[in-house]
N, C-alpha and C positions, 0 to 999 in steps of 0.2 A: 381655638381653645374652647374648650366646653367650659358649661355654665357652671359648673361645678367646681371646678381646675378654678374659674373667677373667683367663687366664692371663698374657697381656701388662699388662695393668693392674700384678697381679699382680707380676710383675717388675721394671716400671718404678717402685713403688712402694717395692721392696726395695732397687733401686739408690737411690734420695733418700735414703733412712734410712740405707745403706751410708756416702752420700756425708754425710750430716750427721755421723752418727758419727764420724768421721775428723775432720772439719773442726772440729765444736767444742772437743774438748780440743787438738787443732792450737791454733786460736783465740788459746786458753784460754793457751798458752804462750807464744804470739808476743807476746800485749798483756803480759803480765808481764816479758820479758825484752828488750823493745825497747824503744829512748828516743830522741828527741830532745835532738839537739848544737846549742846555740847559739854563734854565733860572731859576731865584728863584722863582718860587720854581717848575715851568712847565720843557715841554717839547715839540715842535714840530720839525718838519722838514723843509728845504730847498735842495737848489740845486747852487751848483758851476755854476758862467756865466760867470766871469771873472777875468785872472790872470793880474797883472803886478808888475815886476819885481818878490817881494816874499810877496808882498799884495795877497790873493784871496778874492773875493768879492762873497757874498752870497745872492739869492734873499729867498726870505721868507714870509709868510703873516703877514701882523700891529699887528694881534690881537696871534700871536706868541709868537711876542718880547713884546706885549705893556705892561704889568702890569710885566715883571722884577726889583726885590728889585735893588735898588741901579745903575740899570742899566747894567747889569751885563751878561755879555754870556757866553758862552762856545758851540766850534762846535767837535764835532765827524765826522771823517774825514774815506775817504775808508777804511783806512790804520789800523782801531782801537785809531789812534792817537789823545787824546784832547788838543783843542787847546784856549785860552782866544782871544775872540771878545769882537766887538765895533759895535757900530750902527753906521752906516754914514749916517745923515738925509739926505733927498730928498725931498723938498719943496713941487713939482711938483707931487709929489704921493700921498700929503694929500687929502683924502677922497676916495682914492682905499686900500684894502684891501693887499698893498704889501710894504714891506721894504727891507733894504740891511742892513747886517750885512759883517762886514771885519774881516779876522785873518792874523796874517804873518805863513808864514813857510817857512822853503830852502826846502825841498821836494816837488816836481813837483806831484800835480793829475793835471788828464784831467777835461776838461771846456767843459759844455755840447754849443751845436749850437743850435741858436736862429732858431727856424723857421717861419711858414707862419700862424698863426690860421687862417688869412682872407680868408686862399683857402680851409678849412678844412669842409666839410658836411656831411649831415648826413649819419649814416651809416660807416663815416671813422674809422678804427681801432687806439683805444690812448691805450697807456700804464702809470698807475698812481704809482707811486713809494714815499713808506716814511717810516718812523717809528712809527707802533704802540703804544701805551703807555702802551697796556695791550694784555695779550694773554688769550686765554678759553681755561682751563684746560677741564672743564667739563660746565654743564647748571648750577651749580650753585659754581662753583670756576674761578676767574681768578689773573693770574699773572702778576705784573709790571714786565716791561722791561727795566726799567732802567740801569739798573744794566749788561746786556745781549750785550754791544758793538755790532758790527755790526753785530749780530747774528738776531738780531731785523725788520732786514731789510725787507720790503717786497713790492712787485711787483705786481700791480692785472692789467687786459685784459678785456677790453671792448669796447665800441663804441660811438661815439658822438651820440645825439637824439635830440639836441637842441641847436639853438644857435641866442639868443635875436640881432637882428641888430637893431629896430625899438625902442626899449628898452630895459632897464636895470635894472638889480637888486641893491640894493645900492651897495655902497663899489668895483662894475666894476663887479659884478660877470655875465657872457653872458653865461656862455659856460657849458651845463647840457651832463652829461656821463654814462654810465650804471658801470663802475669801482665800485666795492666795495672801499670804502676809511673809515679807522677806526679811530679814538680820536687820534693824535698824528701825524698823516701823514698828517696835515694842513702845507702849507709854500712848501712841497715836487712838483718835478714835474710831469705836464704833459705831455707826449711824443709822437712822432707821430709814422708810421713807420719805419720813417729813425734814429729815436731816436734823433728827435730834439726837442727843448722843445715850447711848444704850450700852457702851462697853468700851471697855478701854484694851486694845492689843497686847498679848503677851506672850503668847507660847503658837510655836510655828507647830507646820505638820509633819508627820516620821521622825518624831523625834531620836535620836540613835540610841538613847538606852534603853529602848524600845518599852516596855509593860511597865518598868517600875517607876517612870516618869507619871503613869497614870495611876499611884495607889492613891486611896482615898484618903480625906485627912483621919479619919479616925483610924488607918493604918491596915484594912480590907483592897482589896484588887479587886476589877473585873471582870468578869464571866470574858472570856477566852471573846465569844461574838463581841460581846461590848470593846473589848479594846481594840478591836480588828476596825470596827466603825470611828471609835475614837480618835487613834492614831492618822485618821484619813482630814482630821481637821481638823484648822486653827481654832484655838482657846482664849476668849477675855474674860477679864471680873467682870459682870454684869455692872450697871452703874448704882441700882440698887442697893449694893454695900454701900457706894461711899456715901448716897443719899440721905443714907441710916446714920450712918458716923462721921462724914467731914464736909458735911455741906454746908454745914453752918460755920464750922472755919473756915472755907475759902468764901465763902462772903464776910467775913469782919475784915477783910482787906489785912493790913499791917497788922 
């Protein structure tokens, strides 16, 4: 093998170890501080933001929780543990695509860290963390997971490509991802390198009503190119909005 062939080797081999390094304690924080929200009669996912005392508080997207019978939760926790939740309205979120849901428990999980989406561009590495609602057996079987505790769980690696400042999608959606994100990992987070959280899951990719899923909220579309890019990628609220307006409710606890 020539010297050169080594030196590329070499390289490419440093980048994997680069890219593992990151990724596993990444990992290692998204399965500990994400959970599954059961609702009647759905399911999606959230993410741990805030403990106090033995409240934890759970951020998640509106269209999650919104059509539960009776009102009615339940969160699956690192541990396999279910627990009975509550919504705790947040005025100041209405018309963003995000809620909070509360449980108690005396057992301590960790609370993921808020970070920076505002510093975040293109090209930066995110990790998108939640729970499927269905698994592919085969191309023409699959299986619910409901039933599967935190076995469920999973992790996808990508990159930012997009991120609306000028404007926005309704419901606060800015922040477009190459992540695979499936039916069920809505509400779940999004994460940076440091595995702090940067966006919360909500809109998958190809959506089938094709363009008019992406008008703008002020009621404009995009140029024919932009949606051809758009459509190729999953969408979250940046964390940014809620930082703005409900960060300070999910730390007063109760």
């Amino acid at each position: 093998m020539s010297q050169s062939k080594d030196i590329k080797n070499s390289i490419a081999e440093s980048k994997i170890q680069k890219k593992d390094s990151l990724t596993k304690p990444v990992a290692e924080i998204a399965r500990q501080v994400t959970v599954r929200i059961f609702t009647e009669p759905g399911s999606g996912s959230g993410v741990v933001i805030a403990r106090h005392h033995q409240t934890y508080t759970v951020l998640t997207c509106q269209h999650v929780i919104a059509n539960s019978k009776n009102g009615k939760y339940s969160v699956l926790s690192t541990d396999g543990k279910i627990h009975q939740a509550r919504l705790k309205p947040v005025r100041k979120l209405q018309g963003f695509d995000l809620a909070l849901v509360q449980f108690e428990s005396k057992n301590l999980y960790p609370v993921v860290q808020l970070g920076n989406s505002q510093i975040l561009t293109a090209e930066s590495p995110v990790f998108s963390a939640g729970f499927p609602n269905y698994h592919l057996i085969s191309q023409d079987a699959i299986e619910e997971t409901s039933q599967w505790g935190t076995k469920a769980f999973r992790l996808t690696t990508g990159k930012v490509m997009m991120l609306l400042t000028d404007k926005s999608l309704p419901e606060g959606y800015r922040l477009g991802y190459t992540n695979e994100v499936d039916v069920g990992m809505s509400g779940g987070p999004v994460l940076n390198e440091k595995g702090e959280l940067v966006g919360i899951n909500g809109r998958l990719k190809y959506p089938i009503q094709g363009i008019s899923v992406f008008t703008f909220a002020d009621g404009s579309k995009p140029p024919q190119e932009m949606f051809e890019q758009m459509e190729t990628l999953s969408w979250a609220v940046p964390i940014a909005i809620f930082r703005q307006l409900g960060e300070d409710a999910a730390n007063a606890g109760k």
